[in-house]
PLY file of the C-alpha trace (Angstrom):
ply
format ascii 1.0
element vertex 166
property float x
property float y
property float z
element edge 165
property int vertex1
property int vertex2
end_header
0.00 0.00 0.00
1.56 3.33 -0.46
-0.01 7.03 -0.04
0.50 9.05 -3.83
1.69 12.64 -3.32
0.36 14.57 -2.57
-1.72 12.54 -0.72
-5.26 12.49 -2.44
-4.91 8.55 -3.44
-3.55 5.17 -2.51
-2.23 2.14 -4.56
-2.77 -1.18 -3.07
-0.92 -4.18 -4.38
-1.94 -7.34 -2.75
0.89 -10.04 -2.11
-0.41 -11.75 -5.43
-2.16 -9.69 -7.00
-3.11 -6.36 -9.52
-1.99 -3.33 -8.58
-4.75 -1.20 -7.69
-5.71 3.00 -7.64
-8.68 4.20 -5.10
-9.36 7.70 -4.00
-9.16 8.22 -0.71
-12.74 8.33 0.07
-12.81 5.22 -2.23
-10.39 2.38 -0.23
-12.48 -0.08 0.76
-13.38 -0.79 4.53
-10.84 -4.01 4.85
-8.29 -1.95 4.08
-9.42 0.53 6.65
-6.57 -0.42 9.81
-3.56 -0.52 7.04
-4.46 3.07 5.82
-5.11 4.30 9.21
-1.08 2.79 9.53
0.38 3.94 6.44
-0.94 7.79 7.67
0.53 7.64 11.29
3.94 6.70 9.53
4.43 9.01 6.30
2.78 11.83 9.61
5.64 10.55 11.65
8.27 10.28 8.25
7.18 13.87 7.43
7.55 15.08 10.80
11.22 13.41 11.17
12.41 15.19 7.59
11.42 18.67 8.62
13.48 18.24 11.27
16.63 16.85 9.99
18.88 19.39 8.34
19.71 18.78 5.01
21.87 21.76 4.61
21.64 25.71 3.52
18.17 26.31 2.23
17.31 22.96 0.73
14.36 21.25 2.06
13.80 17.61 2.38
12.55 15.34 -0.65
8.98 13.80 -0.58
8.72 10.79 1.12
6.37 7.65 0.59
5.99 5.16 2.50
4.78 1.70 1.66
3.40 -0.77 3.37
4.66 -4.30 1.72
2.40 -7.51 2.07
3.63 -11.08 2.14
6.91 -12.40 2.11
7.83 -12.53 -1.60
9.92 -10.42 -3.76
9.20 -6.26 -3.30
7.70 -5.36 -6.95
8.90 -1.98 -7.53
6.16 1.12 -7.33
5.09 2.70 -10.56
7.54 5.59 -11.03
5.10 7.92 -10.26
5.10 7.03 -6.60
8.38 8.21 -5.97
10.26 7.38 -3.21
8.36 4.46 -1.45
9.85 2.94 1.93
9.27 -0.81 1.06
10.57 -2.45 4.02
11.35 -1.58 7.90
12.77 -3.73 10.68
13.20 -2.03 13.93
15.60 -3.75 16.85
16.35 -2.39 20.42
19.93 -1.24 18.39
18.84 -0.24 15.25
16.27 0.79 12.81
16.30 -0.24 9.21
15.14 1.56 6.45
14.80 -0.28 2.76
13.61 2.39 0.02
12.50 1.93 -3.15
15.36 2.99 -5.18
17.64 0.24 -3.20
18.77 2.95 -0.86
19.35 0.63 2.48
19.28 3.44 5.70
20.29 2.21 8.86
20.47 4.09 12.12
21.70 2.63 15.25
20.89 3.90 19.01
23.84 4.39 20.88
26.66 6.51 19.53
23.89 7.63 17.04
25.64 5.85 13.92
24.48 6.15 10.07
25.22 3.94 7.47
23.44 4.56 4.23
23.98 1.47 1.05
23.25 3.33 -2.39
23.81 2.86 -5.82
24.18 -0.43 -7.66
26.79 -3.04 -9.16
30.22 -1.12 -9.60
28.70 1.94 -8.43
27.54 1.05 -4.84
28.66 3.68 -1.88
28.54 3.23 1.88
28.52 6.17 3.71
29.17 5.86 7.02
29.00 8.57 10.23
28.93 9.14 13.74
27.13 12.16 15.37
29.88 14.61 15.97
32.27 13.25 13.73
32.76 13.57 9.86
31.26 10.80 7.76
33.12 8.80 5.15
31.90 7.75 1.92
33.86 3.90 1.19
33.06 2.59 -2.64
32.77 -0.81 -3.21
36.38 -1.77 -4.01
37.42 -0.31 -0.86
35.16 -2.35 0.87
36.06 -5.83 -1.11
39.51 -4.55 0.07
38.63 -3.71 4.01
40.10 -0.41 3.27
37.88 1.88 5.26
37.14 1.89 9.03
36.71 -0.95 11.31
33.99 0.18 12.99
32.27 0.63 9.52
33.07 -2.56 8.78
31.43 -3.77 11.74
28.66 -1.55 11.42
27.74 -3.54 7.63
28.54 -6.35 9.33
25.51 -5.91 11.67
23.22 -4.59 8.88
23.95 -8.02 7.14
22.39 -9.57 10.39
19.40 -7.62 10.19
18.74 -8.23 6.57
18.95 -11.82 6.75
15.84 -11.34 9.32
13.50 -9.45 6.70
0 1
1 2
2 3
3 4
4 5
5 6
6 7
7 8
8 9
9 10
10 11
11 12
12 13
13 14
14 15
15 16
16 17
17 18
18 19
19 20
20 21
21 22
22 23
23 24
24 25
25 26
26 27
27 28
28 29
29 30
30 31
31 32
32 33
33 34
34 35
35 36
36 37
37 38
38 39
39 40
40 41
41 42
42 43
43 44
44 45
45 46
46 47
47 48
48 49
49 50
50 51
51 52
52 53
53 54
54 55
55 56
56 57
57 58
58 59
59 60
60 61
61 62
62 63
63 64
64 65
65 66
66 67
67 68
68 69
69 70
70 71
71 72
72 73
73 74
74 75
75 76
76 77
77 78
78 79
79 80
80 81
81 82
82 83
83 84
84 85
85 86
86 87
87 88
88 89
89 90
90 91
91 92
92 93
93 94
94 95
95 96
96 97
97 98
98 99
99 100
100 101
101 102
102 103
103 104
104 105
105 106
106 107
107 108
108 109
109 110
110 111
111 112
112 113
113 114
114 115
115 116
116 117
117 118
118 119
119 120
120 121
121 122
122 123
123 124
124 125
125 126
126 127
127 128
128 129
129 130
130 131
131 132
132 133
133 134
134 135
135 136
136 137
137 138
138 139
139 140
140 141
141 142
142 143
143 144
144 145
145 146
146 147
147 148
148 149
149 150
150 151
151 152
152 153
153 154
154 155
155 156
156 157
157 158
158 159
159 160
160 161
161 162
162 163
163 164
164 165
């Protein structure tokens, strides 16, 4: 299920099914409790981007979430959703984010760590940071080669964990 900016309609794509357009005065009672979800977290989403600076006078992107169904393959959103958050998995010691454009977002409590997976193939990036210290952008040759910090290294390590448990 995901919310289309700017919020007038929602797409529902069962686990096996068609992908499906409704108004929102026109979702259908059963899928009444998901929407009242899928609201409370692109209110909370919005909420969280306003807040995070994202430098000199540039606001945050649109964000929309998606709630996934079943346990098979994501299918990816019509383009015209934009960014769709297809999967989440939240632990005491981190919170992982999987978007729609492969962008893999994980935060972890503690020393308030970021690591952010992007791109594809040759061209994947891990950006890694620590509140209070500079981040450090490793590509994936450095990583084949361990070249970049340990505790980034341990960091993906963890985030390997957690994806084997979507």
């Amino acid at each position: 299920m995901a919310l289309r900016p700017p919020g007038s309609h929602i797409c529902y794509l069962p686990a096996r099914g068609r992908l499906e357009t409704f108004a929102l005065r026109d979702v259908p009672r059963v899928l009444g409790a998901k929407l009242a979800v899928l609201r409370l977290l692109t209110g909370y989403m919005q909420r969280r981007l306003r807040e995070v600076s994202w430098g000199a006078g540039r606001g945050a992107p649109a964000l929309t979430p998606c709630l996934q169904e079943g346990a098979s393959p994501a299918p990816q959103p019509p383009a015209a959703l934009g960014l769709c958050l297809l999967r989440f998995l939240g632990t005491s010691q981190a919170l992982l984010l999987l978007f729609s454009n492969g962008t893999l977002q994980v935060s972890f409590s503690g020393l308030q760590t970021q690591l952010v997976l992007s791109g594809e193939g040759q061209g994947l990036l891990l950006t890694y940071w620590v509140r209070g210290q500079p981040g450090a952008s490793y590509s994936l040759g450095t990583l084949q080669r361990r070249e970049c910090a340990p505790a980034a290294l341990q960091h993906l390590r963890h985030t390997l964990h957690l994806l084997q448990s979507l």
